[in-house]
C-alpha positions in Angstrom: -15.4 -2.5 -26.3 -17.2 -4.6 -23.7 -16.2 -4.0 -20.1 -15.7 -6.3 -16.8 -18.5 -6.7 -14.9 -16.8 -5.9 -11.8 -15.7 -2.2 -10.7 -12.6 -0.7 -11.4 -11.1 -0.6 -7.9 -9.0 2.5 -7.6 -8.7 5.3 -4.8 -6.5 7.6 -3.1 -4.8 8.0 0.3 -7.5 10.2 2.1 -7.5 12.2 5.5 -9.4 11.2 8.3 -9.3 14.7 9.5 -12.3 15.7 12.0 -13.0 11.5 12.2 -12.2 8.5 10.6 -15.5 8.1 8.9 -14.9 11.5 7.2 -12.5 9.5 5.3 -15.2 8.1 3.0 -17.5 11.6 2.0 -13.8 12.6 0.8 -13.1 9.6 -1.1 -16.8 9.5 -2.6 -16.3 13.3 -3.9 -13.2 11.8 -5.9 -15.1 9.1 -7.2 -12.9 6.5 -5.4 -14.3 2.8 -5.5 -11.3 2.0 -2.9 -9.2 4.0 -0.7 -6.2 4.2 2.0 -6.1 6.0 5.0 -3.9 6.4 8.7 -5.5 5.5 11.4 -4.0 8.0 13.2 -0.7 10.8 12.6 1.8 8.6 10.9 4.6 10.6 12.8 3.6 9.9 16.2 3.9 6.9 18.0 1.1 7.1 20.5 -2.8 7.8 19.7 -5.6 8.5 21.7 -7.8 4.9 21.1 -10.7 4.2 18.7 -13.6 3.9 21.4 -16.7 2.3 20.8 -18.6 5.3 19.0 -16.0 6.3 16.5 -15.7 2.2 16.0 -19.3 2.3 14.9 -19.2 6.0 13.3 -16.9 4.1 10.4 -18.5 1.3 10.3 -21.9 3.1 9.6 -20.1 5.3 7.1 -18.3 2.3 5.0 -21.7 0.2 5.1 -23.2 3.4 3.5 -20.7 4.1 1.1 -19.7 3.2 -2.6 -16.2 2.9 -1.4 -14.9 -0.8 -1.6 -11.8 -2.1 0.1 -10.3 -0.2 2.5 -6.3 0.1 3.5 -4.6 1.5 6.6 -1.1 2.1 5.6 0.5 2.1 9.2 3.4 5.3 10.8 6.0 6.2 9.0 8.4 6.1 12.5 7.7 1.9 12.7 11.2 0.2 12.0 10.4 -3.7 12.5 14.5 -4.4 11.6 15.7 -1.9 13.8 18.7 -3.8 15.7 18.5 -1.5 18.6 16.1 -3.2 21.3 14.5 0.4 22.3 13.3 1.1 18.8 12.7 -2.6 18.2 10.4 -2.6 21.0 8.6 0.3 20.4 7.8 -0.5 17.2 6.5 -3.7 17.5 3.9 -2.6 20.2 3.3 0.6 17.8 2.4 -2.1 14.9 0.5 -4.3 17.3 -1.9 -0.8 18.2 -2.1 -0.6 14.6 -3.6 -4.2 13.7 -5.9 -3.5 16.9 -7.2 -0.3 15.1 -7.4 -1.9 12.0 -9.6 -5.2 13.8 -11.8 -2.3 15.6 -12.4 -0.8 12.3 -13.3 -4.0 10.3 -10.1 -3.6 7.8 -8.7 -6.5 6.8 -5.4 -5.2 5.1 -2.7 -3.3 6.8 0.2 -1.8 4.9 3.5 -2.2 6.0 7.3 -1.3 4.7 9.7 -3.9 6.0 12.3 -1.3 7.6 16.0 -0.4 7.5 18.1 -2.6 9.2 20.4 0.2 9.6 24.2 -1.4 9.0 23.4 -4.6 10.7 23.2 -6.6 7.1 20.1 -8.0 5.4 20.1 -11.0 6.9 20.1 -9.8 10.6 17.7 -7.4 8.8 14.9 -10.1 8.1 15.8 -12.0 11.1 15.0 -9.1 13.4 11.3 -8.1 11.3 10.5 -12.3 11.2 10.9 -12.4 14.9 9.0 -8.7 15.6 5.9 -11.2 13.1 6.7 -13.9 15.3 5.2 -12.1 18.4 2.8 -10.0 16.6 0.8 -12.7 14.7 0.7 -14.3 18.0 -0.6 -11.8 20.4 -2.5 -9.6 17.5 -5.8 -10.0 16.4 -6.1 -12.0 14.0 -8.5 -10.6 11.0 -5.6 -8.3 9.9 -3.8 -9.2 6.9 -0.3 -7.7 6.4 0.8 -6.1 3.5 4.4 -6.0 3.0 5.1 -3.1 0.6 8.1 -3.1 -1.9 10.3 -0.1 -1.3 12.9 2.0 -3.5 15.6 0.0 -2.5 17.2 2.9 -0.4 20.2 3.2 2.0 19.8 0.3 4.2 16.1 -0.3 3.7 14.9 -3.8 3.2 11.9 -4.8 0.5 13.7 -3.3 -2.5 14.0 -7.1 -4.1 11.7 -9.4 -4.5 13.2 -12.2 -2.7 13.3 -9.9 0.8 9.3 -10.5 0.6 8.8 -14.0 0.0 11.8 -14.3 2.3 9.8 -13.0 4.8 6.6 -14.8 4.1 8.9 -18.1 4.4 10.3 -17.2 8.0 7.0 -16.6 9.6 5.2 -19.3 8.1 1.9 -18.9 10.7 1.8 -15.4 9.3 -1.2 -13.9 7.5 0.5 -11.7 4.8 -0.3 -10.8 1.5 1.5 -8.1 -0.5 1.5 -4.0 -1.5 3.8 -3.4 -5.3 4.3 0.6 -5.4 4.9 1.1 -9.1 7.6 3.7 -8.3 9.3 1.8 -5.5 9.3 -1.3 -8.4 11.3 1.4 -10.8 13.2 3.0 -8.3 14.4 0.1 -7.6 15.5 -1.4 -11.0 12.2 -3.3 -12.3 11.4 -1.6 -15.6 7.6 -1.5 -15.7 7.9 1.8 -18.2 7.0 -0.5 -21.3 4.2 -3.2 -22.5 7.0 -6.0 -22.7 9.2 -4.9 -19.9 5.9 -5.1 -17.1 5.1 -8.1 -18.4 8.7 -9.4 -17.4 8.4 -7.6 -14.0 5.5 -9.2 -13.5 6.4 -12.8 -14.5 9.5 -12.8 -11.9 7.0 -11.1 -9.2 5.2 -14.0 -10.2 7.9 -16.9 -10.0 9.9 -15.6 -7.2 6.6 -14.6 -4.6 2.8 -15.5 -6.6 0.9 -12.6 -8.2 -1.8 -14.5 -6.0 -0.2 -12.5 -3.2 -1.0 -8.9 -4.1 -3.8 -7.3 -2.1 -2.9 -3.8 -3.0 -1.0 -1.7 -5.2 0.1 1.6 -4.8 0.1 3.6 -8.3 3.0 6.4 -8.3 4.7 7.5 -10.9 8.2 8.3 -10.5 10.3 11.2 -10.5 13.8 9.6 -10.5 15.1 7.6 -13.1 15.5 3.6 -13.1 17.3 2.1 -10.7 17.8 5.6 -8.8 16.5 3.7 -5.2 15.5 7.6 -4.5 11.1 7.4 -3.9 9.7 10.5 -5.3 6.0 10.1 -6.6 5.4 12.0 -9.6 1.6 12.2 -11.4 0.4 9.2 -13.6 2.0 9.0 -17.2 4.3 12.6 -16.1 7.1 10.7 -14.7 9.6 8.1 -16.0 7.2 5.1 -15.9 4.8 6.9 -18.3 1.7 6.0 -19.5 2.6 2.6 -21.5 3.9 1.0 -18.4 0.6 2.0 -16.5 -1.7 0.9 -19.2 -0.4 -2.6 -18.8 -0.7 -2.9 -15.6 -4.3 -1.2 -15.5 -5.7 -3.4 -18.4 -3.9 -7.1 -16.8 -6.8 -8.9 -16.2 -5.4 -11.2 -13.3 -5.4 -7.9 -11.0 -8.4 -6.0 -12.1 -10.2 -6.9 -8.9 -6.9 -5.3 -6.7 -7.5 -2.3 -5.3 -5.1 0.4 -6.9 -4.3 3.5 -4.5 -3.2 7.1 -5.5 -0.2 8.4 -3.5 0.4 11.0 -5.9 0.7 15.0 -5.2 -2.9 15.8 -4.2 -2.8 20.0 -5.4 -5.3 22.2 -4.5 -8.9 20.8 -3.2 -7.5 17.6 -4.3 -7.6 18.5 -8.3 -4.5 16.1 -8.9 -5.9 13.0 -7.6 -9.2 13.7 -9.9 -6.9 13.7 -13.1 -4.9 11.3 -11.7 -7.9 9.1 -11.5 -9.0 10.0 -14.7 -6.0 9.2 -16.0 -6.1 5.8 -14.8 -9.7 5.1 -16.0 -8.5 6.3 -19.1 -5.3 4.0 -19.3 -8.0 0.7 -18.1 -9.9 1.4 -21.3 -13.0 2.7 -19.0 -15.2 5.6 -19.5 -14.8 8.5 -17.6 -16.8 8.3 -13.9 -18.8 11.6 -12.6 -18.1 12.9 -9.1 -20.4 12.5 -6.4 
């Protein structure tokens, strides 16, 4: 079997503990060709700022390493469609800190989940995150991308259908956004990726309702709840209820074999899940197995 010239871009979320460029002899010792990382504790709102040094520290490190693209996803306490002003506010000068991290860093592509608009109604929903773009694409720097992730469909989040994305995308026109598809969110949610046939159909309405162009990123879960559940619990690749058929697919579809594909899996001791995991995936893309660094 002859093989793609290019790498097979796949990763795992990663600590930054002890520094940000730490981030990369961690992801190198998986054998990670891409990875995702917080740019600081994703359940605080403040963070002490990247200075100069720790700027260049990364920088150094990334030019250095065989790591690839790299993602920031941003803090989990971010709620762009919250129709309280208080949170509203706070978040959107929380995201705004994130793009400058992410500009300081030199990463392009910043992960993002749409938020819960928390009874108001989809609609006021959207409105509220469209308006929070409206002012961050304007005052932000702008070599950040925005990635807006899928999610699980859950309680009053937004993202769980397609058309909330490119709903989004439409509303801030001026915006720079590309997209994140979490393979459990996508089955949580009701999209049956689990089979050959049933991706390819999940992938042909991704493709006529947003543009498969769009994806930057994808996050590769497995899932522990059934289809349709809107419940997000990651399970190992091929050991949940997507399985390895569904996985396969999407690992072997030549249109997104250059998009990076990030582990958010259970990690286990001294990170021995995310080596099979990744294993698992080289597997599944038809590639021989890599040696860690």
């Amino acid at each position: 079997m002859s093989f793609d010239a290019s790498p097979l871009l796949i990763g795992a979320h990663v600590s930054v503990a002890g520094g940000l460029e730490k981030a990369f002899e961690r992801a190198e010792g998986l054998g990670c060709t891409a990875m995702q990382i917080f740019s600081k504790n994703a359940n605080q709102w403040r963070a002490r700022p990247i200075d100069a040094e720790q700027a260049e520290a990364f920088r150094s490190a990334w030019a250095k390493s065989p790591v690839g693209p790299v993602v920031v996803h941003d803090s989990y306490l971010i709620n762009l469609a919250a129709p309280a002003d208080e949170i509203w506010l706070k978040s959107i000068d929380a995201f705004r800190d994130e793009m400058e991290r992410c500009a300081l860093l030199g990463i392009r592509h910043l992960v993002m989940h749409p938020g819960a608009h928390l009874k108001s109604g989809e609609e006021a929903g959207l409105a509220r995150v469209a308006e929070a773009f409206r002012r961050l694409f304007a005052e932000g720097p702008a070599g950040v991308t925005v990635l807006l992730e899928n999610t699980a469909g859950q309680g009053s989040y937004l993202g769980g259908r397609f058309e909330h994305l490119v709903r989004l995308m439409e509303m801030v026109p001026q915006g720079r956004f590309g997209i994140c598809l979490d393979t459990c969110h996508l089955f949580a949610a009701g999209y049956d990726i689990s089979s050959e046939e049933g991706y390819a159909s999940v992938m042909d309405e991704f493709d006529r309702i947003v543009g498969v162009e769009h994806i930057r990123a994808f996050h590769v879960n497995d899932s522990k709840k059934g289809l349709g559940a809107a419940v997000d619990r990651h399970e190992h690749i091929g050991q949940g209820t997507i399985g390895r058929e569904g996985f396969a697919a999407l690992m072997r579809d030549a249109r997104l074999r250059n998009v990076p594909k990030i582990l958010e899996t259970p990690k286990g001791d001294s990170d021995a899940f995310d080596l099979m995991n990744l294993a698992t995936l080289r597997e599944l893309a038809g590639e021989p197995a890599a040696s860690q660094a």
